[in-house]
TORVO-318983 format. One record per residue (C-alpha): x, y, z; residue in one letter. Coordinates in steps of 0.05 Angstrom, whole numbers, plus 32768, in hexadecimal, padded with zeros to 4 digits. Each point is the difference from the previous one (the first is absolute). Layout:
% TORVO-318983
[site [X; Y; Z]; "A"]
...
% end
This chain:
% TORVO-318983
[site [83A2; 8145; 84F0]; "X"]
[site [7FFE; 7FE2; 7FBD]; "X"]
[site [7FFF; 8041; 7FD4]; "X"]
[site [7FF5; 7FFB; 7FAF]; "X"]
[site [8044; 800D; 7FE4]; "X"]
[site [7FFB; 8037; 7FCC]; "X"]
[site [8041; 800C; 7FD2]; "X"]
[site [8001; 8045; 7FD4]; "X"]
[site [803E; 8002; 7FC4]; "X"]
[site [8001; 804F; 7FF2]; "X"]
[site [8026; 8043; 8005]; "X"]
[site [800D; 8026; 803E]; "X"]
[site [7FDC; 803E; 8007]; "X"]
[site [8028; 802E; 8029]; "X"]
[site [7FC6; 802B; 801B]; "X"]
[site [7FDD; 7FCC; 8019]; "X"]
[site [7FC2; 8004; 7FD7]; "X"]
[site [8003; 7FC8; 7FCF]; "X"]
[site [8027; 7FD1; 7FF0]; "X"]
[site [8021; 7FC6; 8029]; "X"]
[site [7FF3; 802C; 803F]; "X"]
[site [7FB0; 8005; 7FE8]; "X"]
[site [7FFE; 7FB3; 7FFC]; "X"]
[site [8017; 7FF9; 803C]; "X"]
[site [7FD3; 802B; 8027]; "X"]
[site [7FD2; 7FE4; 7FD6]; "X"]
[site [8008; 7FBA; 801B]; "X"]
[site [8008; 8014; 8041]; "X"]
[site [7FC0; 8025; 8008]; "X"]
[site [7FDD; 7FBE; 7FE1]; "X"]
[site [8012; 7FD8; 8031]; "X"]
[site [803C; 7FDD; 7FD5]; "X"]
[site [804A; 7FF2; 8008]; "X"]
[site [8025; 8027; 7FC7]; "X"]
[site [8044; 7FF4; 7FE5]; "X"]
[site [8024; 8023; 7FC1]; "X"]
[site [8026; 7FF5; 7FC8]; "X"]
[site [8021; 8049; 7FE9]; "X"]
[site [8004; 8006; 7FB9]; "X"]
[site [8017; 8046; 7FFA]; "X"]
[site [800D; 803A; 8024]; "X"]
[site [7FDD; 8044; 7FF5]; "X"]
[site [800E; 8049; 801B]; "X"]
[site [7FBE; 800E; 8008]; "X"]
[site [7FD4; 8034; 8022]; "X"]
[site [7FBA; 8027; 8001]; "X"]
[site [8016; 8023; 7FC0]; "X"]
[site [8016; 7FCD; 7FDA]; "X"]
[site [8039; 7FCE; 7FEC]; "X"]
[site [8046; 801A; 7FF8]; "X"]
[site [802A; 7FBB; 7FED]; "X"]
[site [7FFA; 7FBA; 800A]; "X"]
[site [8034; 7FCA; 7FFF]; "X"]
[site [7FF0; 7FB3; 7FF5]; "X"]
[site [8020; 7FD0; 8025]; "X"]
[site [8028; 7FC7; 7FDD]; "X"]
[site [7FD7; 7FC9; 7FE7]; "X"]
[site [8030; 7FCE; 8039]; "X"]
[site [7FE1; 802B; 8035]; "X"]
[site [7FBC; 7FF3; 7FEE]; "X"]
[site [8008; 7FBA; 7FF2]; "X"]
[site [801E; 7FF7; 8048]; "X"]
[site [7FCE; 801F; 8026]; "X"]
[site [7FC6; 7FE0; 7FE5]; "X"]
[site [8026; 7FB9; 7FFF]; "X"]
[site [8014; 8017; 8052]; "X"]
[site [7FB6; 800E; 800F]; "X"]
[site [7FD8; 7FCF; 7FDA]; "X"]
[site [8030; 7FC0; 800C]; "X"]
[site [7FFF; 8011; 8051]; "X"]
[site [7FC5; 8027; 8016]; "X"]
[site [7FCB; 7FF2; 7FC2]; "X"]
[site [7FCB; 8029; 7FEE]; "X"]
[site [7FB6; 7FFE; 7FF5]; "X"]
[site [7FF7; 8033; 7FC2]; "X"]
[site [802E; 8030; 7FDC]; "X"]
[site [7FF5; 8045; 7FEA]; "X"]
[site [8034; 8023; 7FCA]; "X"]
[site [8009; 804C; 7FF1]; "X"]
[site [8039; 8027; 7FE4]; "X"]
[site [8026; 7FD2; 7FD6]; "X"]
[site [802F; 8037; 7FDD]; "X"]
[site [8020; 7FD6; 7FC9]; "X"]
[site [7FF6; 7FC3; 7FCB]; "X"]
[site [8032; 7FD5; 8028]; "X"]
[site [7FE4; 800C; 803F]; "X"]
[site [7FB5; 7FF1; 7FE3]; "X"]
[site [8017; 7FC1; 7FE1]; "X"]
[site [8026; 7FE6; 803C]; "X"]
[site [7FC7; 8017; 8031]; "X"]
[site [7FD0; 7FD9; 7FD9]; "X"]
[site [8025; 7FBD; 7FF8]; "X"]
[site [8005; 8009; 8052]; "X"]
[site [7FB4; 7FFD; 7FFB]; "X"]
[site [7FEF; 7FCA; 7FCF]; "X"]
[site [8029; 7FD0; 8030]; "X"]
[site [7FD5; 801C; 8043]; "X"]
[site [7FBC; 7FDE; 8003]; "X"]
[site [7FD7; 8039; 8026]; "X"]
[site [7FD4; 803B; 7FE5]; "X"]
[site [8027; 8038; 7FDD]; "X"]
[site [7FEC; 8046; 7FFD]; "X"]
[site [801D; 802D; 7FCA]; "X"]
[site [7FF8; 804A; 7FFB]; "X"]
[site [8029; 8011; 7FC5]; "X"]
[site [8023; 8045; 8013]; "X"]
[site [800E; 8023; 7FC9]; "X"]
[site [8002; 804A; 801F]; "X"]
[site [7FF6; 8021; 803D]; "X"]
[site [7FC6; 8028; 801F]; "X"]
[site [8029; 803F; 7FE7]; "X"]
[site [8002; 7FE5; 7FBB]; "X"]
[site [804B; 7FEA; 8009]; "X"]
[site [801D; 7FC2; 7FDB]; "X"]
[site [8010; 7FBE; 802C]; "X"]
[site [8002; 7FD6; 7FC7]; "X"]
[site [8035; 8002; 7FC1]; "X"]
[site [7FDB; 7FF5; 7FBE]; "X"]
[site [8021; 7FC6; 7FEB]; "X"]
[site [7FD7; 7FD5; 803F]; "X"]
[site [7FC5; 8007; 7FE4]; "X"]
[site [8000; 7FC4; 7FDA]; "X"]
[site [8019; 7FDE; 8035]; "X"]
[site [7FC9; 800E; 802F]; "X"]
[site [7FD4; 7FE9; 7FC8]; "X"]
[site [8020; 7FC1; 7FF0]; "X"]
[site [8018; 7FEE; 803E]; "X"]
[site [7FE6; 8027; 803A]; "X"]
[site [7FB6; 7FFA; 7FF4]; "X"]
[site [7FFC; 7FB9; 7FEB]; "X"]
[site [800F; 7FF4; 8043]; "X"]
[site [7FD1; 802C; 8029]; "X"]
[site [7FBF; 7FE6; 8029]; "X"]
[site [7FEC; 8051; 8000]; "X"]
[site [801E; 802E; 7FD1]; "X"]
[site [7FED; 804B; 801E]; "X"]
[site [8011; 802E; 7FBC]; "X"]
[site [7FE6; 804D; 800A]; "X"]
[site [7FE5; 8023; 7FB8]; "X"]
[site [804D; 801B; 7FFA]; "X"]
[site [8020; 7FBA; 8006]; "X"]
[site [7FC0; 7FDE; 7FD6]; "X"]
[site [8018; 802E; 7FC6]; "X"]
[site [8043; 7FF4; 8008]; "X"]
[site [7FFB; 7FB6; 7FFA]; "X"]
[site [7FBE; 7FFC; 7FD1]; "X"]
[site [7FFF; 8040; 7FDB]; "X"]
[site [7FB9; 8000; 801A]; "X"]
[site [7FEC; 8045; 8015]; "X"]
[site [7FC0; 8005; 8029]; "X"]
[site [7FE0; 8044; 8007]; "X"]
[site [7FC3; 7FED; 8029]; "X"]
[site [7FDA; 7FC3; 8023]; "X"]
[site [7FF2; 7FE5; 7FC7]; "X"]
[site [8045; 7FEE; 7FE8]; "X"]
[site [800F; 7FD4; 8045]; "X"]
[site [7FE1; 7FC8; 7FE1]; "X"]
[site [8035; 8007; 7FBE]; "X"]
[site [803A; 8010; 802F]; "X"]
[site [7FE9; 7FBE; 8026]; "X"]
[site [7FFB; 7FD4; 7FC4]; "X"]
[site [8048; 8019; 7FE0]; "X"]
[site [802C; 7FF8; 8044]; "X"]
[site [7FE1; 7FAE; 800A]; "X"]
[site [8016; 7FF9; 7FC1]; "X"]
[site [8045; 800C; 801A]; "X"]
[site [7FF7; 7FC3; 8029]; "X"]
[site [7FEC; 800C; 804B]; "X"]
[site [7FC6; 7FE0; 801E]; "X"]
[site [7FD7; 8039; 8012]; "X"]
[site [800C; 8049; 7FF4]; "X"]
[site [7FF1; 8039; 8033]; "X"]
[site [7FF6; 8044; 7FD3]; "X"]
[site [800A; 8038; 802C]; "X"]
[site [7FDA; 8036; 7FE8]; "X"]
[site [800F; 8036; 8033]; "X"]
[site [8018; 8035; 7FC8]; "X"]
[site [7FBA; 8009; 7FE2]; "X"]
[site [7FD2; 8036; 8010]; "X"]
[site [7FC2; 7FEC; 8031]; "X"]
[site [7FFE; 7FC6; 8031]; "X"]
[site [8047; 7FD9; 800F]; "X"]
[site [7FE3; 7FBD; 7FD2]; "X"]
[site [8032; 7FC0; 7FFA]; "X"]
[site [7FEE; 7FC9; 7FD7]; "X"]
[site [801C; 7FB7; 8014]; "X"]
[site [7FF6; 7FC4; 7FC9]; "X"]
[site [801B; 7FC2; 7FEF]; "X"]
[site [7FD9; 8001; 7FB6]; "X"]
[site [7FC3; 7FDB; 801C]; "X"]
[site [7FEE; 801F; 8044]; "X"]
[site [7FFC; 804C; 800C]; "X"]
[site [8009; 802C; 803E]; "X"]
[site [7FEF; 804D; 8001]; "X"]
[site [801E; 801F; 8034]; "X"]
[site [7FE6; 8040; 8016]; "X"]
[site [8014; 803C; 8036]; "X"]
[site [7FEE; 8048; 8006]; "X"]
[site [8036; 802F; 7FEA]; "X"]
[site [8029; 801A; 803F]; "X"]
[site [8015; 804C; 7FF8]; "X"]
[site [8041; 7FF1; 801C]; "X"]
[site [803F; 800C; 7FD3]; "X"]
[site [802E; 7FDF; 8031]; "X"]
[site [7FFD; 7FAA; 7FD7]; "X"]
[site [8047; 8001; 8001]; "X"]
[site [800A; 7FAA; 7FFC]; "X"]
[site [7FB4; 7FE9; 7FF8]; "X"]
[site [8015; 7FD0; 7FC6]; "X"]
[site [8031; 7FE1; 8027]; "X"]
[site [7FD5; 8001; 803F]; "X"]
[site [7FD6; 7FDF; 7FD8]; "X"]
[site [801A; 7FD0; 7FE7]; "X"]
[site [802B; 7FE3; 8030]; "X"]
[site [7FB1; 8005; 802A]; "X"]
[site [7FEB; 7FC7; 7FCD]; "X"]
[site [803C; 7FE0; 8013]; "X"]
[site [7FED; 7FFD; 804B]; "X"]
[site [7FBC; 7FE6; 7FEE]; "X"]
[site [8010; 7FCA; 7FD2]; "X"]
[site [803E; 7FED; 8037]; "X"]
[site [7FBA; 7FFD; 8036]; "X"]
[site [7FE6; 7FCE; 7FCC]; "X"]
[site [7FD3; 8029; 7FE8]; "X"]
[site [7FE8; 7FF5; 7FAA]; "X"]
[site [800F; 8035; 7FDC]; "X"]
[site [7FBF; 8028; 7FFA]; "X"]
[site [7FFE; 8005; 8055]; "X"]
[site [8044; 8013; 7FF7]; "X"]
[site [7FFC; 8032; 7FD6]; "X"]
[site [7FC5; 801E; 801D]; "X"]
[site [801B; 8006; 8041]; "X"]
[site [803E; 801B; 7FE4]; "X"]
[site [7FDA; 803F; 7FE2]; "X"]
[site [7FD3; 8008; 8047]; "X"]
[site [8050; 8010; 801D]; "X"]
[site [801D; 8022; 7FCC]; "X"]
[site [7FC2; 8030; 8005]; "X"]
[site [800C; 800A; 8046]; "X"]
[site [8042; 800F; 7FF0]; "X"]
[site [7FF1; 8030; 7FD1]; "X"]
[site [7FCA; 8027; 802D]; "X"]
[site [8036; 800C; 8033]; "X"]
[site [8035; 800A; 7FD5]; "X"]
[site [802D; 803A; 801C]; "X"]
[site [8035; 803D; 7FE8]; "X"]
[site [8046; 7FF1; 8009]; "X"]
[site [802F; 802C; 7FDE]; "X"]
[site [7FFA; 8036; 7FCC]; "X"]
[site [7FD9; 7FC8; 7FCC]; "X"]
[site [7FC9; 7FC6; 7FFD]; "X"]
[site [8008; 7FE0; 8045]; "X"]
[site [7FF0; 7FB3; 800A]; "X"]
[site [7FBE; 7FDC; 8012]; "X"]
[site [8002; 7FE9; 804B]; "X"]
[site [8015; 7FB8; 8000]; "X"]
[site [7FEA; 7FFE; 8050]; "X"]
[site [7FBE; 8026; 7FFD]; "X"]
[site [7FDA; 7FAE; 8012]; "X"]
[site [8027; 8003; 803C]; "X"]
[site [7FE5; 8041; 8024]; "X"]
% end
């Protein structure tokens, strides 16, 4: 077997719900070969995120060089960054790697915890972004790094328009916090995609922007352009989120395997 090589640069996610470990579930249940790059280290569990540690910029640097120079990859995916040097360094990894890049920009967690120090911001807007096939902001992260708030459908369209003008080629607006259907809006300034899937009553989403994400990842490693990637990317996540399950006393995670039963 020949499988597309898949390569996620992230944070650990101790519980198992998002995170590196997501990604790799992820990739596995897509029918991909996944390999890491660990950015940073969380304790991390259903209730929320009690510490995180980043990992020296060396250590990053190595791993991706290790990876990349020896096994290659097809597309990359990036998450939780934690810090300005780490941003900076991730992205210069990037700009020298001639495959598809997927970028969700983690700025908190699902529990409304920080992963990312305020003085990266600019960095993932400078350098991060520029860089990016698919950017996959959520409202939270859109108003972090555009200090565009959207309140409604309408507003996707804005949100769109202010995160290309950060640089990536198309932008995947995830608008899962509004009220009504789960709606998504993918652009590249020119050619629009609505995404659209019924709202699940299921609490348990623990790691669906990372799922995600590093979904788009798989599909664009297949080949696939980036509409059919995307698309197919929100068919599993949705999946996912439908048999999402409890585990522990907080938000449990979205079921990375629920394709394979």
């Amino acid at each position: 077997m020949n499988l597309p090589r898949v390569l996620t640069v992230a944070g650990s996610d101790s519980g198992g719900g998002a995170g590196i470990q997501a990604d790799l579930k992820t990739m596995l249940a897509l029918g991909t070969h996944g390999m890491s790059v660990l950015a940073a280290v969380t304790a991390q569990n259903s209730r929320g995120v009690q510490g995180y540690w980043e990992l020296p910029v060396e250590a990053v640097r190595a791993q991706y060089r290790s990876v990349v120079d020896d096994i290659g990859v097809q597309a990359v995916k990036t998450g939780m960054l934690a810090s300005a040097p780490l941003v900076e360094t991730v992205a210069e990894l990037l700009a020298g790697t001639a495959v598809p890049v997927v970028v969700d920009p983690v700025g908190v967690s699902k529990h409304g915890d920080s992963l990312l120090a305020a003085s990266a911001l600019d960095s993932v807007r400078r350098k991060l972004l520029p860089v990016a096939t698919v950017a996959t902001p959520n409202l939270d992260e859109v108003a972090q790094l555009t200090g565009v708030a959207v309140t409604d459908e309408s507003g996707l369209r804005r949100a769109a328009g202010a995160m290309l003008e950060l640089g990536p080629r198309w932008v995947l607006i995830k608008g899962g916090h509004l009220a009504g259907d789960a709606v998504d809006l993918l652009s590249d300034g020119t050619d629009e995609h609505w995404l659209r899937a019924p709202r699940l009553d299921n609490r348990h989403t623990h790691g669906t922007g990372c799922t995600l994400a590093s979904a788009i990842a798989c599909g664009l490693a297949k080949g696939l352009a980036v509409p059919e990637a995307v698309r197919a990317a929100k068919e599993y996540v949705t999946g996912a989120i439908a048999a999402g399950f409890a585990l522990g006393d907080g938000i449990g995670p979205v079921d990375h395997g629920w394709k394979l039963r």
